[in-house]
C-alpha positions in Angstrom: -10.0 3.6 -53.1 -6.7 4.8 -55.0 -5.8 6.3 -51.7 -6.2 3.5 -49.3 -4.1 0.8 -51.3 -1.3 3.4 -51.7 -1.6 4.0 -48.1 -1.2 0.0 -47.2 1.6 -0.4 -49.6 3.3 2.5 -47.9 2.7 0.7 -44.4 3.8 -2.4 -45.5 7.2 -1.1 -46.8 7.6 0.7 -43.7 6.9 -2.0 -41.6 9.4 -4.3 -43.6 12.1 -2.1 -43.3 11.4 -1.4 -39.3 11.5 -4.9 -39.0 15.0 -5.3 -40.8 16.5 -2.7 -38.9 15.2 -4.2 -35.5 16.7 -7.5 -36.3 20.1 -6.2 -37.7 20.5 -3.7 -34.7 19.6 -6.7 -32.6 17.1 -4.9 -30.9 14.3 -7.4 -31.4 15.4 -11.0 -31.0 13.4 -14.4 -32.8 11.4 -16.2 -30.1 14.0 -19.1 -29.8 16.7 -16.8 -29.0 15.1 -14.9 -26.2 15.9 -16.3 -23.2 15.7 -15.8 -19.3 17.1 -12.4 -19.1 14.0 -10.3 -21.0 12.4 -11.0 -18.0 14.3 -10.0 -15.6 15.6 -7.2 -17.5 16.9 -4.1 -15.1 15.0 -1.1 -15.9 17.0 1.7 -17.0 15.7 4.3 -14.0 17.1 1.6 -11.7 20.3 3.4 -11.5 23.8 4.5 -9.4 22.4 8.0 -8.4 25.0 11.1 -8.8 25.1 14.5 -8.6 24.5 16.6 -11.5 23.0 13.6 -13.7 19.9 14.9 -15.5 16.2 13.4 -13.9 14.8 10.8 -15.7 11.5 9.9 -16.8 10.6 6.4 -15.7 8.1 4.9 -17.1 6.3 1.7 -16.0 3.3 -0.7 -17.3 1.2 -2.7 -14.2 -1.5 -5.1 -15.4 -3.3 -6.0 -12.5 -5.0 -9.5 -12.8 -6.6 -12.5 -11.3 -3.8 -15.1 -11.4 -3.0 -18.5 -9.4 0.0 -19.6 -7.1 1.8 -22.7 -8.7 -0.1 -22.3 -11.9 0.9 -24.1 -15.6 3.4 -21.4 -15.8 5.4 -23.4 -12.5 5.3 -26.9 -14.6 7.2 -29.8 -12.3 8.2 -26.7 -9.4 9.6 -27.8 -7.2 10.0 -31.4 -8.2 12.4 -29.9 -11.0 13.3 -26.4 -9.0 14.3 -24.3 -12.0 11.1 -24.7 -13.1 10.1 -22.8 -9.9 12.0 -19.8 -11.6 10.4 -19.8 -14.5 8.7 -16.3 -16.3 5.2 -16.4 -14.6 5.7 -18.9 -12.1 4.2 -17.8 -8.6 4.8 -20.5 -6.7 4.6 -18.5 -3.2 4.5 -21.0 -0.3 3.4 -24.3 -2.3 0.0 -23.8 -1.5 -2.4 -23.0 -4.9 -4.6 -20.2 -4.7 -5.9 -17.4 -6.2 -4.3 -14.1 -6.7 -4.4 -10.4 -7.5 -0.9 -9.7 -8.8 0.8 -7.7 -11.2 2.8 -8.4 -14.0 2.0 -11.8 -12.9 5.0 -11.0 -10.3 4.9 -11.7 -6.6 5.8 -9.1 -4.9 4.8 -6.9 -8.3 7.2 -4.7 -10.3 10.4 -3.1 -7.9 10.1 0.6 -9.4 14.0 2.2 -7.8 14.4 5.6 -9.3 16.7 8.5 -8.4 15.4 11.5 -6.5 14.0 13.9 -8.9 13.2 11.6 -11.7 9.7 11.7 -12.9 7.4 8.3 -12.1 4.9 7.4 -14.9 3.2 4.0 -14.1 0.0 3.1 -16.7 -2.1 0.5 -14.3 -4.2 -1.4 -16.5 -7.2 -3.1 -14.6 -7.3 -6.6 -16.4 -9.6 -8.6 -13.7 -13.3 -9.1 -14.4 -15.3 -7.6 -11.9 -13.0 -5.2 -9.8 -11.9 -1.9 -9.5 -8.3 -1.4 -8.2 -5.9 1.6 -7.4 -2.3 2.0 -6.4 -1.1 4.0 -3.4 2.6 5.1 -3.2 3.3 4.3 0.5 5.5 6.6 1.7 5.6 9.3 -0.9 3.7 12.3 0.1 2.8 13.3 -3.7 3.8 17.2 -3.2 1.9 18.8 -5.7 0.4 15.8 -7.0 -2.5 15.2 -4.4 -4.5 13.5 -7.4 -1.9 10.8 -7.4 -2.3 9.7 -3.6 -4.3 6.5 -5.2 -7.1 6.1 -2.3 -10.7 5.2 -4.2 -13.1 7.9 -2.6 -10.3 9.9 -1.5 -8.3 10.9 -4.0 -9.4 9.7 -7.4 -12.7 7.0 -8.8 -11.0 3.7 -8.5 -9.8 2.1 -11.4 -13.0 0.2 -13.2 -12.3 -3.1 -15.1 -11.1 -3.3 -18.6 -9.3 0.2 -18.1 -6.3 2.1 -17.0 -5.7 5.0 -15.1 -2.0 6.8 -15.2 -0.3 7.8 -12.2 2.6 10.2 -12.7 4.3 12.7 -9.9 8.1 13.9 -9.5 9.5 11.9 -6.8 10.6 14.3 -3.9 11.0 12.6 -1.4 13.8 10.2 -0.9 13.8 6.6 1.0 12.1 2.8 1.6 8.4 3.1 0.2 6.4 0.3 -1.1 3.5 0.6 -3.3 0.5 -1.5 -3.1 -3.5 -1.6 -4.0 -5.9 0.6 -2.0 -9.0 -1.0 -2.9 -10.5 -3.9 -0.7 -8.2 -6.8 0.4 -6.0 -6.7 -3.0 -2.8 -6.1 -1.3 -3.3 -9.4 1.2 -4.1 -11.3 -2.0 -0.4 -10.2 -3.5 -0.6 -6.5 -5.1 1.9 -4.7 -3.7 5.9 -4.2 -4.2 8.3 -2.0 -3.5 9.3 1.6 -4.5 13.1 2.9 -3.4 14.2 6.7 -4.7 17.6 7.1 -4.1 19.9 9.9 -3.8 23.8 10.7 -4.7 25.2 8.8 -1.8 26.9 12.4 -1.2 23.7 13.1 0.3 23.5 10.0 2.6 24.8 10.6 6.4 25.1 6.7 6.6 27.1 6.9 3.6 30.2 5.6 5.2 28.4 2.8 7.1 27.6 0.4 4.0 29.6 -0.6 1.1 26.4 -2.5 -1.1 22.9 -1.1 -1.8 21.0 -3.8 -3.5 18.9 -6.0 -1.2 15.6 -5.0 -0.5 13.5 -7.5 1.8 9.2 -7.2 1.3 7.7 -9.8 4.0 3.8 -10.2 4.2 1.9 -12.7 6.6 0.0 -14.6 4.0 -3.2 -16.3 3.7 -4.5 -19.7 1.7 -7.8 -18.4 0.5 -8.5 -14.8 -0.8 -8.5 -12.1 1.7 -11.9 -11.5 0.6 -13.6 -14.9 1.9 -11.3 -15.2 5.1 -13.1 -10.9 6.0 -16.6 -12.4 5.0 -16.4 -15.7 7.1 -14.6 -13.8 9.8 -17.3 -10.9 10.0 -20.9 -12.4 8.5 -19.9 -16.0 10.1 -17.8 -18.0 12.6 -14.2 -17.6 11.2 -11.0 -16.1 12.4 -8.9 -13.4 11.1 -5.1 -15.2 11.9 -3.3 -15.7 8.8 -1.4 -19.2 8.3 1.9 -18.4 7.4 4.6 -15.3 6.3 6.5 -15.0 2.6 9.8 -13.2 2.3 9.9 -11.4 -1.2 6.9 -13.5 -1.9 8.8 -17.1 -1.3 8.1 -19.8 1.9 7.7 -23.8 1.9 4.4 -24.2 3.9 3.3 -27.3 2.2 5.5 -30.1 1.8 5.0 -32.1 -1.4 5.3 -35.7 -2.0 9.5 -36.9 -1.1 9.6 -34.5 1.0 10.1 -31.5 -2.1 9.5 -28.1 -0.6 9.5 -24.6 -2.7 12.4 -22.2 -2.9 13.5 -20.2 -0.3 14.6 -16.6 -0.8 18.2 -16.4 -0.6 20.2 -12.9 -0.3 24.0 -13.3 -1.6 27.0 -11.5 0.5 30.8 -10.8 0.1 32.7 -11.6 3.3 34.3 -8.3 4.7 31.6 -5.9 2.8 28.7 -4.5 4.7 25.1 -4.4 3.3 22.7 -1.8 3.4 19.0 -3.6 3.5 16.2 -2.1 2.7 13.0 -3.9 4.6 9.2 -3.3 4.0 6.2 -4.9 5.8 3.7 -4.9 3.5 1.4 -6.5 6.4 -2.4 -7.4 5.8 -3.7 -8.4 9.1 -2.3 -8.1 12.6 0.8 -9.7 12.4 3.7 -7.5 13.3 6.9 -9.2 12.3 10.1 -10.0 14.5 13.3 -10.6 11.9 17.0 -12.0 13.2 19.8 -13.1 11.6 21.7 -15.7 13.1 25.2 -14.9 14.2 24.5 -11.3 13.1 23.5 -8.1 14.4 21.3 -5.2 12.7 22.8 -1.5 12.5 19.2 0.5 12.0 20.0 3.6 10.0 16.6 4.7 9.0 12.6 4.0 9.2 10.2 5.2 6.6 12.5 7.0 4.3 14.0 9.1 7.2 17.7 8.8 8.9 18.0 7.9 12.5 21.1 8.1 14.3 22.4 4.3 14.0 21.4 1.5 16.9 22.8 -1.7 16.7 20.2 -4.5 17.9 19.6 -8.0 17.7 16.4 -7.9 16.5 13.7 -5.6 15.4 9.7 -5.5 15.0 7.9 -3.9 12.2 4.5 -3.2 11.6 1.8 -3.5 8.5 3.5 -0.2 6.3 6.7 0.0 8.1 9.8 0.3 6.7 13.1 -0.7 8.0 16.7 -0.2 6.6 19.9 -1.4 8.4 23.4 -2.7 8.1 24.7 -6.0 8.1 28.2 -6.4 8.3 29.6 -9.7 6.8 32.0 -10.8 9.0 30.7 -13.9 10.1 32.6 -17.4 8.9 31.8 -18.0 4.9 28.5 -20.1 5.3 24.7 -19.9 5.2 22.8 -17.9 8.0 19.1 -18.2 8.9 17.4 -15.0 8.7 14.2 -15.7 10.8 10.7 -13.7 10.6 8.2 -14.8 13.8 5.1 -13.8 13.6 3.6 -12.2 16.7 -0.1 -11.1 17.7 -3.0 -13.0 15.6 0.2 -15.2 14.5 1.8 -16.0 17.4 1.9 -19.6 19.5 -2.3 -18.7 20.7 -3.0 -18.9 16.9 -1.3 -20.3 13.9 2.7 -20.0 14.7 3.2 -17.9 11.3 6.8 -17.7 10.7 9.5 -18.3 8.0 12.9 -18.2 6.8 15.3 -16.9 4.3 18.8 -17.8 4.1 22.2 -15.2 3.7 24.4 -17.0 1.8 28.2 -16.0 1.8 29.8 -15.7 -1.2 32.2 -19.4 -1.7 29.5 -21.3 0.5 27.9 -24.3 -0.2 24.3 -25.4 -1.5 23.3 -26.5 1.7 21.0 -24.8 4.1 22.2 -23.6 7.4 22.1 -26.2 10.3 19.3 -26.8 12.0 15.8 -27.2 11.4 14.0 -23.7 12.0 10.3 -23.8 13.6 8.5 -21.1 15.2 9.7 -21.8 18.6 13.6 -21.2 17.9 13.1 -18.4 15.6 12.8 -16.3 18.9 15.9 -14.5 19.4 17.3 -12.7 22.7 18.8 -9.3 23.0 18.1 -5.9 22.4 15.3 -5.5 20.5 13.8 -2.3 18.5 10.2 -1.4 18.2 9.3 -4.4 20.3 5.3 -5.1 21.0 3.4 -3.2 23.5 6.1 -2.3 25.2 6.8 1.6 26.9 10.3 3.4 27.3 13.2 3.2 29.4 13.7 -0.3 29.3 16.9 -2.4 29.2 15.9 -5.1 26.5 14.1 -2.9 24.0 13.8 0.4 22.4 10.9 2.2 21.5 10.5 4.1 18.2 9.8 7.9 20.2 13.8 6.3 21.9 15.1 6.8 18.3 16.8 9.9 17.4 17.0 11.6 14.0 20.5 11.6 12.3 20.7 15.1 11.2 19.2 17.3 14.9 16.5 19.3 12.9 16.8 22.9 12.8 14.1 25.5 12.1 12.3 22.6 12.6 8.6 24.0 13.2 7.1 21.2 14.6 9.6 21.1 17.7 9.8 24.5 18.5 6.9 26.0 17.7 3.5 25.4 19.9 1.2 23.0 18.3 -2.0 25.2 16.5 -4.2 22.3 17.3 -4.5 19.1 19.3 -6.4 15.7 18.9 -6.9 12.9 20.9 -8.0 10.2 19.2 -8.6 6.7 21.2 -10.1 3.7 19.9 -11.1 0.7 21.3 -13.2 -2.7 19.8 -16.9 -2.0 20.8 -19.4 -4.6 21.4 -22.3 -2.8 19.1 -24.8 -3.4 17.1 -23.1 -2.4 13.6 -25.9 -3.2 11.2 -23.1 -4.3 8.8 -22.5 -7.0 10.5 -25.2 -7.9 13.3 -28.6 -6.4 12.7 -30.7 -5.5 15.7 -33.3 -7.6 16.9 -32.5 -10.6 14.0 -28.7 -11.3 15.0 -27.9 -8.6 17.1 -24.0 -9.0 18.7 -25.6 -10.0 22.3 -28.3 -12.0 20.4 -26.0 -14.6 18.3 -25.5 -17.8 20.1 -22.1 -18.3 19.4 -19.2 -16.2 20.9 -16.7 -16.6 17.9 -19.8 -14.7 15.7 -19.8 -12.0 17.9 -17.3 -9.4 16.1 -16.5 -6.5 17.9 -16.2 -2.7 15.9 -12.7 -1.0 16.0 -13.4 2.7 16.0 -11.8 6.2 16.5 -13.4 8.5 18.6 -16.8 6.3 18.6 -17.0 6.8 15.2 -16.8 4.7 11.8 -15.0 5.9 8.4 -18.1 5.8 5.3 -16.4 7.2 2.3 -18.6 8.5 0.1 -19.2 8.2 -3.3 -17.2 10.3 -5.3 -13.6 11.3 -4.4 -13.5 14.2 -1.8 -10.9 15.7 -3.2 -11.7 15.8 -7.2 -14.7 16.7 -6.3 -15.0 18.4 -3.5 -17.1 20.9 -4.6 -20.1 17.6 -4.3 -19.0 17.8 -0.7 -22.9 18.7 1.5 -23.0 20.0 4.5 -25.2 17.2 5.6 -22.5 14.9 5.5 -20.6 16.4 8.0 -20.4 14.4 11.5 -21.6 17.1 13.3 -25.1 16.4 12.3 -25.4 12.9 14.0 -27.6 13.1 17.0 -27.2 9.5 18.3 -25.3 8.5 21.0 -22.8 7.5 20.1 -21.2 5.8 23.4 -24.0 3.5 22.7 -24.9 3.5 19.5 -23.1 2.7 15.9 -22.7 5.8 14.7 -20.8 6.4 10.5 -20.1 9.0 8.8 -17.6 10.6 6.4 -15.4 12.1 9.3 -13.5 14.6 7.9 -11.1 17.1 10.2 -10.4 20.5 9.0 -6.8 21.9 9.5 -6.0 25.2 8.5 -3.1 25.1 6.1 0.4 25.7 7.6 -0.7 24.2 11.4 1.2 22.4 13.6 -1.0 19.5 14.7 -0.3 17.7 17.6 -1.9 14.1 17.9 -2.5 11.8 20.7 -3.1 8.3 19.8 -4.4 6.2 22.6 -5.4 2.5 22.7 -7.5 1.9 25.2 -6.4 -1.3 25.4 -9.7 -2.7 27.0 -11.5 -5.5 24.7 -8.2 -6.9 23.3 -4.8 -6.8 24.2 -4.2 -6.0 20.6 -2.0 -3.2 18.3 -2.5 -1.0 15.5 -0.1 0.5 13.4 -1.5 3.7 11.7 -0.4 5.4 8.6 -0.9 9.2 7.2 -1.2 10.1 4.1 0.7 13.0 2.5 2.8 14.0 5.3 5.3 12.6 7.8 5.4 13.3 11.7 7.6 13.3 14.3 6.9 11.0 17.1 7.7 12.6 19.9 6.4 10.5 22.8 5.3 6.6 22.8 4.2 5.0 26.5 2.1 1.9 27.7 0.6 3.0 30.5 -0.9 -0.3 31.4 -3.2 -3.8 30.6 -6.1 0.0 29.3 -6.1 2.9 29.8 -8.8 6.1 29.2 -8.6 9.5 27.2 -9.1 11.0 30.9 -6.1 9.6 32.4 -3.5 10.6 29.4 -5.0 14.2 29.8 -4.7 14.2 33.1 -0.9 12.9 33.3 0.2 15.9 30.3 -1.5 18.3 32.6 0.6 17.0 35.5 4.2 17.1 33.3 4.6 13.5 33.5 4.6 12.6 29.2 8.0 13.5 28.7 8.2 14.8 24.9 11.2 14.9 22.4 11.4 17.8 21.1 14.5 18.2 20.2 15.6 14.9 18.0 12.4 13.1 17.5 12.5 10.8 14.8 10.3 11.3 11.3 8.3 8.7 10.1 4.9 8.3 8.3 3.7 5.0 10.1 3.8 3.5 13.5 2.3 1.4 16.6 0.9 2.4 19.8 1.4 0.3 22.3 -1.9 -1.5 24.1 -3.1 0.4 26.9 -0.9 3.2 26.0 -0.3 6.6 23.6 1.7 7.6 20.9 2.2 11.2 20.4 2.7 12.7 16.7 3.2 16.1 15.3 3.1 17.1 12.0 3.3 20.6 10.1 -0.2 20.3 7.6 1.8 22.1 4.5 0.6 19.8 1.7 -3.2 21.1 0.9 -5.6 18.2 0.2 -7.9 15.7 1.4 -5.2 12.9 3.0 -6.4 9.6 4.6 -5.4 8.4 8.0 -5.9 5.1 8.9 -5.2 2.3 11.1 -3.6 -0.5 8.1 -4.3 -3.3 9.4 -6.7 -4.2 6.0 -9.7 -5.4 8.2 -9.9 -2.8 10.2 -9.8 0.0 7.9 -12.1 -1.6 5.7 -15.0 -1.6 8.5 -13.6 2.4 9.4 -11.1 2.7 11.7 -9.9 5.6 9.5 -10.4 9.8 9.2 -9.5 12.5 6.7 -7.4 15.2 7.6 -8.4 18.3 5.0 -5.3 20.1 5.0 -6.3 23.9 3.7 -9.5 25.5 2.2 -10.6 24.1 -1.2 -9.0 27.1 -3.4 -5.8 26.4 -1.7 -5.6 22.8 -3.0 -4.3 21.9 -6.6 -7.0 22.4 -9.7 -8.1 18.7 -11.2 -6.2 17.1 -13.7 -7.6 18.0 -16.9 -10.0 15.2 -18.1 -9.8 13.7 -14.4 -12.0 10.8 -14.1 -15.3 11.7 -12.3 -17.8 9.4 -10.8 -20.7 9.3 -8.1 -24.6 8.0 -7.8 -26.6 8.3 -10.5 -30.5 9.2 -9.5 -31.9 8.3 -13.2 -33.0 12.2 -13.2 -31.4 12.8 -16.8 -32.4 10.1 -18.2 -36.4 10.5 -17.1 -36.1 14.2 -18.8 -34.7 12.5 -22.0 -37.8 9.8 -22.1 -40.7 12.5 -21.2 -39.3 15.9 -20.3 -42.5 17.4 -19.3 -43.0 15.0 -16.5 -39.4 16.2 -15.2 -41.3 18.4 -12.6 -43.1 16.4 -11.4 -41.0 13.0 -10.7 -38.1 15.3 -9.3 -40.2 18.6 -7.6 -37.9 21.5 -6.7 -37.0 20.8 -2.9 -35.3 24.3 -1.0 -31.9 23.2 0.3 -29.3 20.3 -0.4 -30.9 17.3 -1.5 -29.8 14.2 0.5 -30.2 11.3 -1.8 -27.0 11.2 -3.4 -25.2 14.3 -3.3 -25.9 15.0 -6.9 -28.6 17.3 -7.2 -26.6 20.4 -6.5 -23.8 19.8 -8.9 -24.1 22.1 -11.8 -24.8 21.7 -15.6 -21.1 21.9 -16.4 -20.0 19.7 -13.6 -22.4 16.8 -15.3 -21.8 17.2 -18.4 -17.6 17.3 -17.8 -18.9 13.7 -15.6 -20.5 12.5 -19.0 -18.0 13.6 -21.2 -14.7 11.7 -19.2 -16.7 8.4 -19.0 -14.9 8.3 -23.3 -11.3 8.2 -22.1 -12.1 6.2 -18.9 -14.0 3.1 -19.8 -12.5 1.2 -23.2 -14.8 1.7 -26.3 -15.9 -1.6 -27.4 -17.8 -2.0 -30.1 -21.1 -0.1 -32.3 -20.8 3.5 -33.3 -18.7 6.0 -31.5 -18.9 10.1 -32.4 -15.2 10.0 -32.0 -14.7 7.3 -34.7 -13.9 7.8 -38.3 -15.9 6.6 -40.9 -16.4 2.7 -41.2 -14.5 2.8 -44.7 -11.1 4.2 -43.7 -11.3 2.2 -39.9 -11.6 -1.1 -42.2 -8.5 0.4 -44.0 -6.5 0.6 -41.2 -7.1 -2.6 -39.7 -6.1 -4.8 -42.9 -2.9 -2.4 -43.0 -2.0 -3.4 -39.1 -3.2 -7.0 -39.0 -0.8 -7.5 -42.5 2.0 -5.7 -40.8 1.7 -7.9 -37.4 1.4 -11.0 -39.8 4.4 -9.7 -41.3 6.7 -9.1 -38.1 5.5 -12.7 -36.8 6.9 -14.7 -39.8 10.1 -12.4 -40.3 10.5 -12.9 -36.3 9.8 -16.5 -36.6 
């Protein structure tokens, strides 16, 4: 007992004097004195890049959460607008709705670190029911294949009231954005951005731009949870068109009583000084995005992390995971400038007329927005136009992304000059089928429902539907049956639904060429697909015309009329493929793993319209993080042999071969008891005994020594 009041006094006089040092050193402030800017504090990683200058380790907290746009935290916004600025206040486009955000942040966190430094981001799951996980878009995770943050995939997702860290060296320089994996999280607001930069000695463009600090994240945007608007769209009558588009999570949809409208995103510029911006579509349906500036013109200097040898257009599309950077050059008369965003596809003038604005204000202008009133009509803009919709090469008004050339011609460059080891076609196509998710046979079949908006047609590659299993394919692959390979379906699948966990092997070190072809039949629609762990050069994009069939691209390479760039293709790691049409793609498979490849439109992926590529044999992939989360089925066989082990035999008999019921059977002793033995740091003790926890005497100890120290640090605070 002697022991444990020495012990508090100790830890009351050190918490006393840590207290006095903190407030004399000015390090911790009293509440009243903390104002706006320990929010919107600049993280240290967040940096001038140069040579020589030791890597960092950059450290980040996410605390994912339900939350709600123009919550308490947004008091009289935008009646009073600086209230719209206020720490916590979401106030989006006006409209109030739940969120999944983080940090209570729209977009979430901006993590800019220098190439080299080492990332460390603790996600904490805070929501109620549902898991989470964050996927670095962009960043190939070299050596770190277990940070790649796809549920199934990758890693378990995230379950709630836990955290998971992620932490890699990042390698690989460029726009990335990061955003949830799991379900329709990013549509309902978890994503931001993620820029590594180098020592502009490195930069080719480096002459071309005198500022780096703007960084544009547009989103269409929906006014109920991505979850209800899949759910009435696929089990009911309701469309998949989102209403409206946010520019760094900020539009005026609604207008409020008087006429009061939110805040607009504004980005501030010097006349004379040009402007390197750094644009990501963090996209959720299909809306692909036009953006103009008026009086201005864009200098495109790179896509997806990767130089391209500057184009100057007036105008520019990008896709759900594109990213964009380009030049402005301020020379325009000191005012205020619309920069328009027009949505096109489910959001054009057919549907809802998605669009918004954001204003460049020149440094010495007025308050006053630009002139004119901007509607979806005049945000159109003529020109030359980049990575326009559905459209093939070798025309005078737009440019096509295979029309792009890389800034620095690639030498040694294997994927150009060597002949591709394999080739893929994949085509896809929405199929009128019977997909018992969604229209069971013989009760609502698709031809069965009366309705034609409740017919929902089944995007698919190859025929065939993504299932992800459930454990993670590449922590534990060695759960991985044989019986689970695609081969072994023996439907038809032309006419049937046919799913499965389609997984295509590629010896590591392969060139891989792959032709992507809409067919362009059902819907004269687009898809923007997205690989993970590697980029690819595209070395062809065409529409051929309104569809098109897998026979008819084969045929044309075999007669020499797909025209190839293999000399300056551009690198990139998402992109469309025009309706009707083909995109070609290679890549060199050098980063061993189980990587996702997926079409990222959020609906669409979520009901398969996705693959793995295994790059390399399993003993040529990274070992597990030690301690790696684990999860899968659980067939209740351990616990019947706890309860009665003598009738073990004879509830689970000894069957030759793999089992098929869950993919457990066959894991070994070790393999379950390491699943067991994780499940401690993975889900949060809470509450009753614990084998890991001292005895009840010293705990109670403790606690009275921390609560009186936290009382302590209030009051002296105070």
């Amino acid at each position: 007992m002697r022991s444990q009041c020495a012990t508090t006094v100790v830890l009351f006089y050190y918490c006393c004097c840590t207290i006095a040092v903190l407030r004399l050193t000015g390090a911790v402030k009293p509440r009243h004195e903390r104002g706006q800017e320990d929010y919107n504090a600049v993280h240290p990683c967040q940096r001038e890049c140069r040579a020589g200058e030791p890597p960092k380790t950059c450290e980040y907290r996410f605390k994912v959460e339900w939350y709600y746009t123009m919550s308490k935290a947004c008091y009289d916004c935008p009646y009073n607008m600086t209230d719209c600025y206020r720490p916590d206040c979401v106030p989006a486009d006006g409209v109030a709705k739940p969120i999944i955000v983080i940090n209570r942040s729209l977009p979430g966190p901006s993590i800019q670190v220098c190439l080299g430094d080492t990332v460390m981001v603790d996600v904490e799951n805070a929501m109620m029911e549902e898991s989470t996980s964050v996927h670095w878009h962009g960043h190939h995770q070299r050596n770190s294949p277990y940070m790649d943050g796809v549920p199934y995939v990758t890693q378990c997702p995230v379950p709630p009231h836990s955290s998971f860290r992620y932490a890699y060296l990042a390698d690989n320089e460029g726009t990335h954005f990061w955003h949830s994996h799991s379900g329709c999280q990013r549509g309902d607001g978890a994503f931001g951005s993620f820029v590594v930069r180098a020592p502009k000695s490195r930069d080719v463009h480096r002459d071309m731009y005198d500022v780096d600090v703007h960084v544009i994240t547009v989103t269409d945007w929906l006014h109920e949870l991505g979850i209800r608007k899949f759910l009435a769209h696929y089990h009911g009558s309701g469309n998949n068109k989102p209403e409206t588009i946010l520019i760094n999570g900020r539009g005026r949809y609604k207008v409020f009583d008087g006429g009061y409208r939110t805040p607009l995103t504004q980005f501030n510029v010097t006349r004379g000084k040009r402007y390197r911006f750094r644009l990501i579509n963090a996209g959720f349906l299909n809306c692909p995005i036009s953006m103009s500036i008026d009086n201005h013109t864009f200098t495109m200097i790179a896509t997806d992390g990767y130089n391209v040898q500057p184009v100057v257009v007036d105008s520019f599309v990008s896709y759900a995971g594109e990213r964009w950077d380009f030049v402005v050059e301020a020379t325009a008369n000191v005012g205020n400038y619309w920069m328009r965003f027009r949505g096109l596809m489910d959001c054009d003038e057919r549907f809802t007329k998605a669009f918004e604005v954001s204003i460049l204000h020149y440094d010495g202008a007025g308050d006053e927005e630009p002139e004119g009133t901007p509607t979806y009509d005049n945000t159109f803009h003529s020109g030359i136009q980049l990575n326009a919709l559905n459209k093939g090469s070798g025309l005078m008004d737009t440019a096509t992304v295979s029309e792009l050339e890389d800034a620095t011609p690639p030498k040694n460059d294997l994927r150009l000059e060597k002949k591709p080891d394999v080739t893929l076609f994949m085509s896809y196509d929405f199929y009128s089928l019977d997909n018992p998710h969604f229209h069971k046979p013989m009760l609502y079949g698709f031809k069965q429902v009366t309705h034609k908006s409740e017919q929902v047609y089944t995007p698919q590659i190859n025929k065939m539907s993504f299932k992800l299993p459930s454990f993670p394919l590449l922590s534990q692959r060695n759960m991985i049956e044989p019986w689970m390979s695609c081969d072994n379906i023996k439907k038809d699948c032309s006419n049937e639904f046919c799913e499965c966990t389609n997984i295509i092997k590629v010896p590591l070190g392969s060139i891989v060429e792959l032709f992507l072809i809409d067919k362009g039949v059902t819907y004269n629609a687009n898809h923007p697909f997205h690989l993970h762990g590697h980029p690819f050069r595209v070395v062809a994009m065409e529409r051929v015309g309104n569809h098109t069939t897998v026979e008819e691209i084969e045929q044309m390479d075999r007669d020499g009329r797909i025209v190839r760039n293999l000399r300056t293709a551009p690198l990139k790691d998402t992109v469309t493929v025009p309706d009707g049409g083909f995109t070609i793609l290679r890549f060199l498979a050098d980063n061993p793993g189980y990587w996702l490849f997926h079409c990222h439109i959020e609906f669409h992926v979520e009901v398969g319209m996705a693959t793995v590529f295994k790059i390399g044999e399993d003993w040529e992939m990274p070992p597990s993080p030690p301690g790696f989360p684990k999860c899968g089925n659980y067939n209740g066989k351990g616990l019947v042999s706890i309860l009665n082990p003598e009738e073990m035999d004879s509830v689970y008999p000894m069957v030759n071969g793999s089992s098929q019921s869950d993919g457990l059977d066959d894991v070994d002793i070790e393999s379950r008891t390491n699943m067991i033995s994780t499940l401690g740091k993975w889900w949060p003790f809470v509450g009753g005994a614990h084998p890991y926890v001292a005895s009840a005497a010293s705990i109670n100890s403790s606690y009275f020594s921390i609560l009186l120290c936290i009382v302590i640090s209030f009051l002296v605070i105070e």
